[in-house]
N, CA, C and O atoms as a GROMACS GRO file, in nm:
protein
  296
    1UNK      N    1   7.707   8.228  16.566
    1UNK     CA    2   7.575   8.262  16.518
    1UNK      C    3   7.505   8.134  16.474
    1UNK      O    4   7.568   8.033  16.443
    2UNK      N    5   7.387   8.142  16.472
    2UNK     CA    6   7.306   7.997  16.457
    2UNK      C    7   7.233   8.028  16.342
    2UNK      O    8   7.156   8.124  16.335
    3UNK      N    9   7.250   7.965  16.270
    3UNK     CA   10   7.208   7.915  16.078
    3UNK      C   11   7.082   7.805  16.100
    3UNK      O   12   7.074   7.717  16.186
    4UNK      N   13   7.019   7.827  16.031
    4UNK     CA   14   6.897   7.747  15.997
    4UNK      C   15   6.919   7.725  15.834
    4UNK      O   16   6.965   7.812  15.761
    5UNK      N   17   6.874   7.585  15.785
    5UNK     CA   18   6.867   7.583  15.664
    5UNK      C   19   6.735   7.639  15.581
    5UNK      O   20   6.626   7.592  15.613
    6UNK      N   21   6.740   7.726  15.489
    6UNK     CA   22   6.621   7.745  15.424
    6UNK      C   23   6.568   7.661  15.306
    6UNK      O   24   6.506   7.558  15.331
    7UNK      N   25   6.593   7.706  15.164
    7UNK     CA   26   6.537   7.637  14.987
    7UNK      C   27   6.683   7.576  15.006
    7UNK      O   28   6.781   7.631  15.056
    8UNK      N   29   6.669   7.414  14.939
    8UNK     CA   30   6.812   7.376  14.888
    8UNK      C   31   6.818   7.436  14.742
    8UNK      O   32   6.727   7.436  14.659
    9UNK      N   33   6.943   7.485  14.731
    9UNK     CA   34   6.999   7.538  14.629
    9UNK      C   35   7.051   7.454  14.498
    9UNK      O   36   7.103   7.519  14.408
   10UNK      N   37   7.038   7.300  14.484
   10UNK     CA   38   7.118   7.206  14.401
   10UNK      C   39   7.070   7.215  14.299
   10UNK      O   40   7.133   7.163  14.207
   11UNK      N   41   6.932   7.287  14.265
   11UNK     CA   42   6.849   7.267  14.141
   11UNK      C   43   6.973   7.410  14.052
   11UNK      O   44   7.047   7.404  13.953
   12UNK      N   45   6.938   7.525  14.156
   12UNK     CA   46   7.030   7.619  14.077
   12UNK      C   47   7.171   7.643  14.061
   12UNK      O   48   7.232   7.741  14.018
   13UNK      N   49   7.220   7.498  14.116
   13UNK     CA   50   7.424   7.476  14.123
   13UNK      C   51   7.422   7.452  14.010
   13UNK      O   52   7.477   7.519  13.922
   14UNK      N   53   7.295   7.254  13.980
   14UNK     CA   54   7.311   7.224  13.816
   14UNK      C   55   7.309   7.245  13.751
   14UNK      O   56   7.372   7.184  13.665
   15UNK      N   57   7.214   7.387  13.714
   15UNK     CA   58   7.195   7.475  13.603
   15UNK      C   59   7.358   7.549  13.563
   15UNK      O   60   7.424   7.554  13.460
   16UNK      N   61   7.380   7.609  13.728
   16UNK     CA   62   7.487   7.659  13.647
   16UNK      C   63   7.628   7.550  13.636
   16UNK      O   64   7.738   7.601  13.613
   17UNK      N   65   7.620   7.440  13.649
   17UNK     CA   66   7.765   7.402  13.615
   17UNK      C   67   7.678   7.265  13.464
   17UNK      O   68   7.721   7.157  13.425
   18UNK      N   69   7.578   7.325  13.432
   18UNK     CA   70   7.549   7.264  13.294
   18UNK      C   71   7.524   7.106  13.318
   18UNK      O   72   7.560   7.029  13.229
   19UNK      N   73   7.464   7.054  13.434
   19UNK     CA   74   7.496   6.941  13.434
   19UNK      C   75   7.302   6.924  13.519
   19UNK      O   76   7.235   6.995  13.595
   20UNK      N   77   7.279   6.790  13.450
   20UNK     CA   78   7.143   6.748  13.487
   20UNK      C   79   7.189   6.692  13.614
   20UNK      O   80   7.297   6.678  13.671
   21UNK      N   81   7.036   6.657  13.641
   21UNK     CA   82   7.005   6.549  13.821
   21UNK      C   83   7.047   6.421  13.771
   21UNK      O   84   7.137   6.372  13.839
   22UNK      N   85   7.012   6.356  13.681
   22UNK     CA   86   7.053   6.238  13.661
   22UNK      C   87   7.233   6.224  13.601
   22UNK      O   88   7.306   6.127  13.624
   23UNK      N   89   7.263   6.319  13.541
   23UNK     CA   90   7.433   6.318  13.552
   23UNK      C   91   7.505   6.332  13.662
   23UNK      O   92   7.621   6.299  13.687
   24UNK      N   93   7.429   6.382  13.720
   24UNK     CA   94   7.491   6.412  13.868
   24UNK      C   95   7.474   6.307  13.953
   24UNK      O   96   7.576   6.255  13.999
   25UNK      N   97   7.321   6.247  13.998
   25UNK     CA   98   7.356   6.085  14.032
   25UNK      C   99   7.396   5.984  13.991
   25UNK      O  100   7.428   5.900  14.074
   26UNK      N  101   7.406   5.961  13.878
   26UNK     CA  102   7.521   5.872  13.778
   26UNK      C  103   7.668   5.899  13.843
   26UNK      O  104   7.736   5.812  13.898
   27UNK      N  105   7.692   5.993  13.832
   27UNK     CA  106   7.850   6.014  13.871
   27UNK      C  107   7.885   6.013  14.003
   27UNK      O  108   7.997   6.026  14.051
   28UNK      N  109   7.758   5.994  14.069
   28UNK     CA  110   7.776   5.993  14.261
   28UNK      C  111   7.742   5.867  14.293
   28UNK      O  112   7.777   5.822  14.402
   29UNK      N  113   7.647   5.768  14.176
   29UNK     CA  114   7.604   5.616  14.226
   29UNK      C  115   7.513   5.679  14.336
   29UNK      O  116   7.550   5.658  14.451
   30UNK      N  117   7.384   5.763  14.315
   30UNK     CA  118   7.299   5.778  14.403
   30UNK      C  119   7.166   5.740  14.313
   30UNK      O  120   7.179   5.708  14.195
   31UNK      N  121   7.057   5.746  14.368
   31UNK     CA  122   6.928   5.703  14.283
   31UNK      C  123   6.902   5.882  14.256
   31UNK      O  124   6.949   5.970  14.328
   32UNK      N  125   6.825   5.904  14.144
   32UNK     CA  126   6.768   6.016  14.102
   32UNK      C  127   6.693   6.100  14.220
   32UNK      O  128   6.721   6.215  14.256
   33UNK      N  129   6.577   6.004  14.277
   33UNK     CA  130   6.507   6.014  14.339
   33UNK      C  131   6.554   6.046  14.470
   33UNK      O  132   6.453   6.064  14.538
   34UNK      N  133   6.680   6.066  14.557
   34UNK     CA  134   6.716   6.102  14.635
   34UNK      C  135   6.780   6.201  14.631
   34UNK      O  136   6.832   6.232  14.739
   35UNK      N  137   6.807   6.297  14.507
   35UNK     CA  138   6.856   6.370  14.506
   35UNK      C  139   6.736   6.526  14.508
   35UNK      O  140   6.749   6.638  14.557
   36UNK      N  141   6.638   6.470  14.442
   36UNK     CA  142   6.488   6.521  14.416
   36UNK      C  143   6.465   6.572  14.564
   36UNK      O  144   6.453   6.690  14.599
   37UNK      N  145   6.461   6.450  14.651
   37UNK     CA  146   6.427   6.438  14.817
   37UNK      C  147   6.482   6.552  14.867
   37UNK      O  148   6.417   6.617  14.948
   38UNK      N  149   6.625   6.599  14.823
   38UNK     CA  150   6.686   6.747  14.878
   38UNK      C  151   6.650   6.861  14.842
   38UNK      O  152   6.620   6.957  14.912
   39UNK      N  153   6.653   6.846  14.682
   39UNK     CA  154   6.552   6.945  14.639
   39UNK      C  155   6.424   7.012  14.680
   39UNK      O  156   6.401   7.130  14.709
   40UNK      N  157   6.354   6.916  14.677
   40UNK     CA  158   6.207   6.916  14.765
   40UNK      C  159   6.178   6.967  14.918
   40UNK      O  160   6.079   6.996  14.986
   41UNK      N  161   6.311   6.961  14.933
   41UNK     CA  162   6.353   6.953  15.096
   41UNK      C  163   6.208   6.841  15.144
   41UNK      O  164   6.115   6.868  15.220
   42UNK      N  165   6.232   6.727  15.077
   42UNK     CA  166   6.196   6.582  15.159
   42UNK      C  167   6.275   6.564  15.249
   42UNK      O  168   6.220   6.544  15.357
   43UNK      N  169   6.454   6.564  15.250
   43UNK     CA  170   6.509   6.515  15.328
   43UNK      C  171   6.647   6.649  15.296
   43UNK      O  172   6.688   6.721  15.205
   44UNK      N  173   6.669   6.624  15.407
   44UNK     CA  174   6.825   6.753  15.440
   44UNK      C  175   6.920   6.666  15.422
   44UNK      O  176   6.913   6.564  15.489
   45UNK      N  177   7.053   6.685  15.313
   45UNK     CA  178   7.162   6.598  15.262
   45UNK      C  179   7.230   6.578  15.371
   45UNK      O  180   7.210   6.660  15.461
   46UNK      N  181   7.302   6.495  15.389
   46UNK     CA  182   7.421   6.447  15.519
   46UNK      C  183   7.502   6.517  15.461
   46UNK      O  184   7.498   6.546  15.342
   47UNK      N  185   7.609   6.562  15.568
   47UNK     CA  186   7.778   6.648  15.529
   47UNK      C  187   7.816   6.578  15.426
   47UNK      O  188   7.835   6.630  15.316
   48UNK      N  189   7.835   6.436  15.452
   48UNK     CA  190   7.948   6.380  15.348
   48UNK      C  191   7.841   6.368  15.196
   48UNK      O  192   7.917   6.364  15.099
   49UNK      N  193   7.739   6.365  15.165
   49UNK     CA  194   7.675   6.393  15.076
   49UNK      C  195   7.695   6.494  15.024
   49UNK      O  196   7.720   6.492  14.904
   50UNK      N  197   7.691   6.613  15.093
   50UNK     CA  198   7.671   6.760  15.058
   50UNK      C  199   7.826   6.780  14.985
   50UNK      O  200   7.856   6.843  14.883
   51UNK      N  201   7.913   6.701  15.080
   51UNK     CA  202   8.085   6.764  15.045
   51UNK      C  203   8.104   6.666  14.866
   51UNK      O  204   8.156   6.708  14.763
   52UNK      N  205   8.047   6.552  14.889
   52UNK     CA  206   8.086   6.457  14.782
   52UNK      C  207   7.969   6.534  14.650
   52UNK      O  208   8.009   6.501  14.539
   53UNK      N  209   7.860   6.610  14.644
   53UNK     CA  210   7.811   6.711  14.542
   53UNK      C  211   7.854   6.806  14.508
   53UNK      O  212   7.829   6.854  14.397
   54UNK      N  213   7.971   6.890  14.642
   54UNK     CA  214   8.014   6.998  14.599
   54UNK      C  215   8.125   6.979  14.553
   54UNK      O  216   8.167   7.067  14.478
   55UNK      N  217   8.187   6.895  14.571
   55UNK     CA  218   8.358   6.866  14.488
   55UNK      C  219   8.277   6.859  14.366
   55UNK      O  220   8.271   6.961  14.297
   56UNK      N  221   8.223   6.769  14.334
   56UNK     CA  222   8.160   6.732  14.156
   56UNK      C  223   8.074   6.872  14.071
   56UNK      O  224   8.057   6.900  13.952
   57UNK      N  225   8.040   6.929  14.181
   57UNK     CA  226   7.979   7.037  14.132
   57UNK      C  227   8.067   7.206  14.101
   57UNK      O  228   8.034   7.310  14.043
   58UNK      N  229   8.202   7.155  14.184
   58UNK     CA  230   8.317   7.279  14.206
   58UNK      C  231   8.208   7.366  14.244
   58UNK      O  232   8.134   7.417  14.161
   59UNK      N  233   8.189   7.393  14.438
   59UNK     CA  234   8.119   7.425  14.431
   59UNK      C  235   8.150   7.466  14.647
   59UNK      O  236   8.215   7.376  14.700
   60UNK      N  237   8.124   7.538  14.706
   60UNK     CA  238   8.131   7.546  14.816
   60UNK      C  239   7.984   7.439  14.925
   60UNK      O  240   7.867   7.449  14.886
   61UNK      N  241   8.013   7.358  15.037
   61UNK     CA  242   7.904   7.308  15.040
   61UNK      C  243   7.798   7.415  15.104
   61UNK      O  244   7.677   7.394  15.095
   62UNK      N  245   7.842   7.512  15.158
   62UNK     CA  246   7.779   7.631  15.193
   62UNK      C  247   7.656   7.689  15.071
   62UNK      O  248   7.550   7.745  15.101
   63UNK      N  249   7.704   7.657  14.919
   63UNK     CA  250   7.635   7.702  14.831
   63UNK      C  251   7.534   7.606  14.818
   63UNK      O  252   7.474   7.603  14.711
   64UNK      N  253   7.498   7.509  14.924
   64UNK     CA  254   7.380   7.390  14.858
   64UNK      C  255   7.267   7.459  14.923
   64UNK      O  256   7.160   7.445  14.865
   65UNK      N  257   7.268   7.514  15.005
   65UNK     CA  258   7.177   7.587  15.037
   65UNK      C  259   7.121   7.726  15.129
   65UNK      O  260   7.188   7.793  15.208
   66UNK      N  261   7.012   7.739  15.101
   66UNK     CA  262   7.043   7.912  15.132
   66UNK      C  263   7.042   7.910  15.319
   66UNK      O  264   6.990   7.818  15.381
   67UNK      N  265   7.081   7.978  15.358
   67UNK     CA  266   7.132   8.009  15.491
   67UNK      C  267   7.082   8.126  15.568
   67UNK      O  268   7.109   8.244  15.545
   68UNK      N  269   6.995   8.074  15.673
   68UNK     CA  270   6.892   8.200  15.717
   68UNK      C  271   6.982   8.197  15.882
   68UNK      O  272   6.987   8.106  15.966
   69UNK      N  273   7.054   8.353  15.882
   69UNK     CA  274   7.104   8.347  16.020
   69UNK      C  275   6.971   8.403  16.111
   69UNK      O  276   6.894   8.492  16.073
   70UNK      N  277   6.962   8.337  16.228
   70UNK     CA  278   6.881   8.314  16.343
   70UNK      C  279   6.905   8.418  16.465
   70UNK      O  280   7.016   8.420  16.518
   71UNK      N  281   6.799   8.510  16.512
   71UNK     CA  282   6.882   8.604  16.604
   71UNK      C  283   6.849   8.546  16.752
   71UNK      O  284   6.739   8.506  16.791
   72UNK      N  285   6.971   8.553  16.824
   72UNK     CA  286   6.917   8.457  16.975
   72UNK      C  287   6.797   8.606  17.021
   72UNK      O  288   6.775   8.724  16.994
   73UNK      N  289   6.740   8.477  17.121
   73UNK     CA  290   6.604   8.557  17.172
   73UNK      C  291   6.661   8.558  17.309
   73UNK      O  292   6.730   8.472  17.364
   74UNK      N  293   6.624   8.654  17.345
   74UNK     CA  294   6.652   8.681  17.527
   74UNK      C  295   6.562   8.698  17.624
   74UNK      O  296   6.598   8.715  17.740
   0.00000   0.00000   0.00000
């Protein structure tokens, strides 16, 4: 089945694992501002981004964002 990405979800992971944007790029050595960029959906996170937020976040990388399944057209 074919997934499209929809809203990134990271604003509502941090909330729930109690932890700000800037604790969270502190502890990843990323700039603030690139993490915003996902948020915003400025920019769509790379895998190894997504996997290296969801370990820190205990967190599936599936849960970074919401997931709109796609129906093939015929």
């Amino acid at each position: 089945m074919k997934i499209e990405l929809g809203s990134c979800l990271l604003a509502l992971r941090l909330q729930e694992a109690g932890m700000t944007l800037d604790e969270l790029a502190s502890m990843l050595f990323y700039k603030p501002e690139r993490l915003n960029d996902y948020i915003d959906k400025k920019r769509i996170m790379p895998l190894k981004t997504a996997i290296s937020i969801a370990e820190t976040l205990r967190c599936g990388v599936t849960d970074l964002y919401e997931l709109i399944p796609v129906s093939p057209t015929i």
